[in-house]
N, C-alpha and C positions, 0 to 999 in steps of 0.2 A: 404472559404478554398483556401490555394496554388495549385500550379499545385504539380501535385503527383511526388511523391519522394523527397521533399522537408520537410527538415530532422525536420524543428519545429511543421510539421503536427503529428506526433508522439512523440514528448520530454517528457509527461506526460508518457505514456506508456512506450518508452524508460527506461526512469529514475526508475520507478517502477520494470521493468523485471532486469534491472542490478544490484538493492535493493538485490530483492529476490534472482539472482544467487550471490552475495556475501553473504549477510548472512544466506543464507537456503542450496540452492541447490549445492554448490561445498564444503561444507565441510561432503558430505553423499555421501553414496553409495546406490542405490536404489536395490532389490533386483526385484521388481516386478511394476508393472505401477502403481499399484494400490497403493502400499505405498510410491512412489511418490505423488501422487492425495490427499492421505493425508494428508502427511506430510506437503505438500506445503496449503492446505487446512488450518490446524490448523496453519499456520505461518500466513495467511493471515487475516483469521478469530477472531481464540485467540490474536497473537500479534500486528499484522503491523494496525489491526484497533483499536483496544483495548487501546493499552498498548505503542507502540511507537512515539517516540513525532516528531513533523514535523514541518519543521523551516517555511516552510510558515502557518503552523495555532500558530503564537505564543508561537510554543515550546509545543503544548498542542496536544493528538492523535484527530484522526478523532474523536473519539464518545465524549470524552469531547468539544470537538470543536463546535460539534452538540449541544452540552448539554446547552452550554452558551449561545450559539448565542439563542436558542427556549429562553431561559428565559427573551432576555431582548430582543424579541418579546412577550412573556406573558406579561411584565412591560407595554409596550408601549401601 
């Protein structure tokens, strides 16, 4: 690890929270915490792992990313 506050100790996390406040959380208005909790819940869960493609796994989401990589682990 860098010494703390050195901005590449966080880039992952960065890059993901700025994700979600573009495509989730500034185009809503939350009424309550809790339909925040979910809303951002189901964006994480149903799409951002699901369903949206991510230029470092090949254009392909996390779970198909998983899916391929175990298979040709089973192959081998």
């Amino acid at each position: 690890m860098s010494h703390r506050g050195n901005r590449q100790d966080n880039s992952v996390a960065e890059s993901f929270f700025q994700l979600l406040k573009r495509e989730r959380v500034k185009k809503k208005i939350y009424s309550s915490s809790n339909d925040a909790r979910s809303d951002i819940f189901d964006y994480v869960e149903m799409f951002y792992n699901d369903k949206r493609k991510h230029g470092s796994n090949n254009l392909l989401s996390p779970v198909e990313y998983e899916y391929r990589y175990q298979e040709r682990l089973d192959r081998a």
